[in-house]
C-alpha positions, -999 to 999 in steps of 0.1 A, spaced: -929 -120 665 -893 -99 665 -897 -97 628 -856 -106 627 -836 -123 604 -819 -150 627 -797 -177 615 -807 -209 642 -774 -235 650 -758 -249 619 -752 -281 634 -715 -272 625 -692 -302 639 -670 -284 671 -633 -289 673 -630 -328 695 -613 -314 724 -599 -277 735 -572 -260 727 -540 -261 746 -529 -229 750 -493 -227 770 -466 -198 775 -438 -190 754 -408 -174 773 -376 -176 756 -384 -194 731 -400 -226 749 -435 -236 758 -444 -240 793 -472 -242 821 -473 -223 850 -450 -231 879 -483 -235 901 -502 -258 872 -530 -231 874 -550 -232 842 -584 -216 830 -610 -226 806 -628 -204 779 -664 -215 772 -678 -204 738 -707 -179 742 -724 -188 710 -723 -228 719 -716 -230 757 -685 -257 757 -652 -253 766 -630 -248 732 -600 -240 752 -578 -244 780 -550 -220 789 -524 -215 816 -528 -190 842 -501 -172 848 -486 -151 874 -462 -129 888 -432 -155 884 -441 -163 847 -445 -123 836 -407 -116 854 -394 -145 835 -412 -134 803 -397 -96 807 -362 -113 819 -360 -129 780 -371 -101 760 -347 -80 787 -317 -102 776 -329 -107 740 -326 -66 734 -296 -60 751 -276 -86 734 -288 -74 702 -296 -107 686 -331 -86 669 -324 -51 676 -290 -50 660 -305 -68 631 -306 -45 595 -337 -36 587 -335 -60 555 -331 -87 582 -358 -80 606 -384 -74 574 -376 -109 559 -388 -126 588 -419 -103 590 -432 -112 556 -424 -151 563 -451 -144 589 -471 -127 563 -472 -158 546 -478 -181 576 -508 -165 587 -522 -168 555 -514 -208 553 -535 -211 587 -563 -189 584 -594 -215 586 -580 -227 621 -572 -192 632 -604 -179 624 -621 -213 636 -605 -208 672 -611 -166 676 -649 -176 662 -653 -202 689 -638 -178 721 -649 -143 710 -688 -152 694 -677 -131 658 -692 -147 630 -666 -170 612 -667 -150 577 -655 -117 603 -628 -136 615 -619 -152 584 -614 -118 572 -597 -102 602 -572 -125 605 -562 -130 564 -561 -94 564 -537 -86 590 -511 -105 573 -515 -71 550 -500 -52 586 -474 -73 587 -466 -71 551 -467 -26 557 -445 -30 588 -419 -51 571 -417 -22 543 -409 3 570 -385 -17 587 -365 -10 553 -370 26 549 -363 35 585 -343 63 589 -339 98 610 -328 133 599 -295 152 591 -287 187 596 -258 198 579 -265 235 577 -252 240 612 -217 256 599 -190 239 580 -177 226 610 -203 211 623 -228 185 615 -255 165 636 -278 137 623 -312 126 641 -315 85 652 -346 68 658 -336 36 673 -359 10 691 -371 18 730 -363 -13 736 -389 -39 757 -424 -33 753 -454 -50 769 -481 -56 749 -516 -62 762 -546 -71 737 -581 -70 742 -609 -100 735 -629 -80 707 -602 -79 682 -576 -102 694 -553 -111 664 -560 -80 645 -550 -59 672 -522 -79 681 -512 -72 644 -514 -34 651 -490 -36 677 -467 -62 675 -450 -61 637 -448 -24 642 -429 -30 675 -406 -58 659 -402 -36 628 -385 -10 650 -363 -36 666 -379 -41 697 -382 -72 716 -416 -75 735 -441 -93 761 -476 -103 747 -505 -105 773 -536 -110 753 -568 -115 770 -578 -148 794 -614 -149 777 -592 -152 739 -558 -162 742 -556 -191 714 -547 -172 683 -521 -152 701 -507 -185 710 -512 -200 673 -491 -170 663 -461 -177 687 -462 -211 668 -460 -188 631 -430 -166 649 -408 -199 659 -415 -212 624 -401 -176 607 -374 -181 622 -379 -153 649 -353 -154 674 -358 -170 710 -367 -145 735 -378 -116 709 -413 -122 718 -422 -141 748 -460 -149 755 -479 -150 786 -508 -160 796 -536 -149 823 -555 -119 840 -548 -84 845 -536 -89 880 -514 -97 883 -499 -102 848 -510 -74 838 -500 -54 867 -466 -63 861 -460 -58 824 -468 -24 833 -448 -17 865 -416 -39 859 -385 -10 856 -368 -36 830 -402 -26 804 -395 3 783 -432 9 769 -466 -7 770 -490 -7 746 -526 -14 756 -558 -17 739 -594 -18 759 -614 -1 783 -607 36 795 -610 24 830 -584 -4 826 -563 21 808 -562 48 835 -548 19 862 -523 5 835 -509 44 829 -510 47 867 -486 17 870 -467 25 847 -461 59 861 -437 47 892 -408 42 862 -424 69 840 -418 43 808 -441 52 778 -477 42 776 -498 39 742 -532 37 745 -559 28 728 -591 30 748 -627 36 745 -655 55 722 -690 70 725 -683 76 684 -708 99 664 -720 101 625 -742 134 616 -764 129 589 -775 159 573 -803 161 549 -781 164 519 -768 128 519 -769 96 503 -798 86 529 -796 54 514 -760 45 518 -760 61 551 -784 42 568 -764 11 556 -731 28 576 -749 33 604 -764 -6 604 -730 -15 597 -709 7 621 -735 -3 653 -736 -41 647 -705 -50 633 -685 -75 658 -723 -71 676 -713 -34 686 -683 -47 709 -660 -25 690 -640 4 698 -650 24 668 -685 16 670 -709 39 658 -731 41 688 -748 69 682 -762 93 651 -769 128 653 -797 132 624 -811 164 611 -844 171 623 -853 175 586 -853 135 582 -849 118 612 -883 108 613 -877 88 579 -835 85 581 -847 62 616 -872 42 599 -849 32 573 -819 24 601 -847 3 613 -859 -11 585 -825 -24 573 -814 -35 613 -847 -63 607 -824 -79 575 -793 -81 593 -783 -116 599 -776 -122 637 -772 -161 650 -747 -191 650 -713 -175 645 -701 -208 626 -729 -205 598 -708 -181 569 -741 -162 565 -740 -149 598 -735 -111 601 -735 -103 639 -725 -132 663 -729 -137 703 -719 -111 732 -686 -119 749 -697 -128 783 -735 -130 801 -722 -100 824 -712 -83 793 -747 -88 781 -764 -80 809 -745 -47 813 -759 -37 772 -795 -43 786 -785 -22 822 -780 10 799 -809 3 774 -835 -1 804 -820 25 825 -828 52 791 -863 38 791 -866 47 826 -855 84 817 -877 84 789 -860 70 760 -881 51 734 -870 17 720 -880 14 685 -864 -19 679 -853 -47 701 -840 -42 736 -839 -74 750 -817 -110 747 -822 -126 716 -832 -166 711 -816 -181 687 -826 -216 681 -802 -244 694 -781 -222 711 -774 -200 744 -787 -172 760 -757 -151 751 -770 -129 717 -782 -95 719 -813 -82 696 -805 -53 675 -817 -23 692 -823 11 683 -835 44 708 -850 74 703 -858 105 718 -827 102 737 -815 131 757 -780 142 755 -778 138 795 -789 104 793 -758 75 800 -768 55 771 -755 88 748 -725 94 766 -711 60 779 -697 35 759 -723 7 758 -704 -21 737 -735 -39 723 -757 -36 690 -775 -5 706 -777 29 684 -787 58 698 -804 82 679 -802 125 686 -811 155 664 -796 188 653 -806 218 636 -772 235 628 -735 227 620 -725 240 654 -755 227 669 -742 189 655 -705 198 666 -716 208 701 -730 174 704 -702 156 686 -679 174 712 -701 168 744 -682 136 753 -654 124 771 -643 105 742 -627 117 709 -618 88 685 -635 85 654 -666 106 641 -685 105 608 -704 132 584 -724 123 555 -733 153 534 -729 158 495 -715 196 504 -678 191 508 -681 227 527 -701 205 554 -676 182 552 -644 200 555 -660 222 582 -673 190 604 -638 177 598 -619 205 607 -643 209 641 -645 173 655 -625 167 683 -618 129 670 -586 109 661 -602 95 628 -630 113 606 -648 100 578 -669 117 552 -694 93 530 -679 65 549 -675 47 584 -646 23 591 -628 19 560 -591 19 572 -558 9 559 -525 -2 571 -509 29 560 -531 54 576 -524 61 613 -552 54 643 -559 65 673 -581 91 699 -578 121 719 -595 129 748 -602 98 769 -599 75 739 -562 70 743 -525 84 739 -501 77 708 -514 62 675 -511 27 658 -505 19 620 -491 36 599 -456 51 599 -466 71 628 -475 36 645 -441 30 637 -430 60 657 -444 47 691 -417 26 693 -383 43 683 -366 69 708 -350 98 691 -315 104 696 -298 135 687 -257 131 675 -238 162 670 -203 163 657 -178 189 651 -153 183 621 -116 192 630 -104 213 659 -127 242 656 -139 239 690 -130 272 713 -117 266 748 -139 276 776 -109 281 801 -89 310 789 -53 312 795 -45 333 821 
């Protein structure tokens, strides 16, 4: 007996027939010139919930052709910033009118449990709120200390077309750290989201037309990575792409986008650390650390994959991670009570199980879970929660990023000794400390080589706090006014006031 707490099928009623999920370039919905279309089955249930077009190379040029004309005419970018934020915040209020069949459809393709969604998606009308208030307070620099007859002022003006490629973890919310930001600044965009979740992407095309967004501003296309993907990042007529996902993806999407040298954001992977020294709340900690492993079933970019626990108390800080991993409600992602929901895809899952049997191979012990997890009336794809110990820092499972409900558990003596570890990876962006010494704290803080810190905490964020990693967790940062940023070229103007100016020719 597992001794888990598992939440069998609901017997929730499933949507009568799939979503229809189409393109939407320059303003109208289509299918693809070949008819290709793909089908998404649910991993928690197993049917299809939706049906999408496939598109390809003749679709993306068409796509980047719109949002190509759509900037340079100015009909969005030559907007005031007044303008463009009134149509953000009519979004704002649209996705909050249709979150029950937003969150219904991301719960049926991604596996999250529907209260996650349900939050996710109501909450990211708060982004689009934040970016609306910047696209008011936009504004550069001026220098007027130059000489009195001289002055020069600073412009940040939109970089015009951006591509913008989601992932299938988060898809609406990271959509929603992207694309407001990106209209905010004025720029007029192509939206790729992934083929395994493309229907609230497409739900939110519907919520643009209804703002009143302009035709062409943001154009929608469906598909895979090649070769729509492939071509929102190599097409000269893109300024930027933005791209959230795996490192490896991210590498070939910089490397494409290289040949026109246009800008590339990144947002990429995390092996992501919290050091628990013996100071701490124990008790709040271990709740973090249940919470930052298994939340969205550890398929998360800022999961919190692994602890680094003081030798003092990792005996006892481990039981209680445990302990606490038994109560955590994993099962049908339609039942509200559900905590953690299904993995993505059964190669996804068997990959998780690949990197926990491969560390009990090297020695690693498993002191909970490690294998698929039954869940009555449904499918094979759930994951138990799993926790190893007496891992090695050498071992894969500690330095690669698994992407399931799998902690791994290391120890540490010292500060620097914890840092070292913290360091030891080819990822950098988030880290956590838990200590009541704010010494500790600041110190872990100031040494972590991570975009994001948190002390007492993991995960909290807010829409005016900037993300993003170093290392091999990405380039450029989302959110926040730097978020904002990303998008704007800067644009020096200097002027000189009357005819100051001494010839360079001298009369001869």
């Amino acid at each position: 007996m597992l001794d888990l707490t598992i939440i069998p099928a609901s017997g929730t009623a499933l949507p009568a027939a799939p979503f229809q999920a189409r393109h939407l370039i320059d303003g109208q919905w289509c299918d693809s010139a070949d008819g290709a279309v793909s089908e998404r089955l649910s991993p928690s249930h197993g049917v299809v919930v939706s049906r999408a077009a496939k598109g390809g190379k003749p679709e993306a040029e068409a796509a980047i052709a719109a949002a190509r004309k759509a900037f340079d005419d100015g009909r969005w970018s030559h907007l005031s910033g007044k303008a463009r934020a009134a149509v953000l915040l009519k979004v704002a209020d649209l996705i909050e009118a249709n979150v029950e069949r937003m969150a219904l459809l991301e719960t049926l393709e991604s596996g999250k449990p529907i209260a996650q969604a349900r939050g996710e998606v109501s909450g990211a009308a708060d982004l689009w709120r934040y970016a609306a208030a910047l696209a008011r307070t936009l504004h550069g620099d001026s220098h007027n200390s130059l000489g009195e007859d001289m002055l020069a002022v600073v412009l940040k003006e939109p970089i015009g077309v951006v591509s913008v490629i989601t992932p299938w973890n988060f898809p609406f919310w990271i959509l929603s750290q992207k694309l407001p930001f990106a209209l905010a600044a004025g720029c007029t965009c192509v939206v790729k989201p992934s083929e395994l979740t493309p229907s609230t992407t497409v739900m939110l095309g519907e919520l643009l037309i209804e703002a009143g967004l302009p035709a062409g501003v943001v154009n929608i296309v469906l598909g895979y990575g090649q070769p729509v993907g492939a071509t929102l990042a190599s097409d000269a007529r893109v300024d930027m792409v933005t791209f959230t996902g795996s490192t490896a993806v991210g590498r070939s999407i910089a490397a494409a986008a290289s040949a026109t040298l246009k800008k590339v954001a990144l947002e990429l992977g995390g092996k992501n650390p919290q050091v628990i020294f013996p100071d701490a709340d124990l008790e709040s900690a271990a709740d973090a650390v249940v919470f930052g492993v298994y939340f969205n079933v550890g398929q998360c970019c800022n999961s919190g994959s692994r602890i680094i626990v003081h030798e003092d108390i990792a005996e006892d800080f481990t039981a209680r991670v445990v302990e606490l991993s038994r109560k955590v409600a994993f099962g049908d992602p339609l039942d509200p009570a559900t905590q953690v929901g299904a993995i993505v895809t059964p190669e996804h899952g068997a990959k998780i199980d690949a990197y926990v049997s491969a560390a009990r191979t090297s020695g690693a012990r498993v002191a909970l879970g490690g294998g698929v997890l039954q869940v009555p009336g449904l499918g094979p794809q759930f994951y138990q929660p799993t926790v190893v110990t007496h891992v090695t820092p050498d071992m894969a499972i500690a330095r690669e990023e698994v992407f399931g409900p799998v902690l791994t558990v290391l120890t540490f003596r010292t500060l620097d000794e914890a840092l070292a570890l913290v360091n030891d990876a080819d990822y950098g962006l988030s880290a956590g400390v838990w200590s009541e010494n704010i010494h500790t704290c600041l110190a872990f803080a100031r040494g972590a080589q991570a975009g994001t810190v948190w002390t007492n905490t993991w995960m909290d964020g807010f829409p005016e706090v900037t993300f993003g990693g170093v290392k091999q967790s990405g380039l450029g940062r989302e959110i926040g006014r730097y978020g904002l940023d990303e998008f704007m070229e800067i644009k020096s103007l200097v002027m000189r006031i009357g005819r100051t100016r001494e010839p360079w020719v001298r009369p001869r």
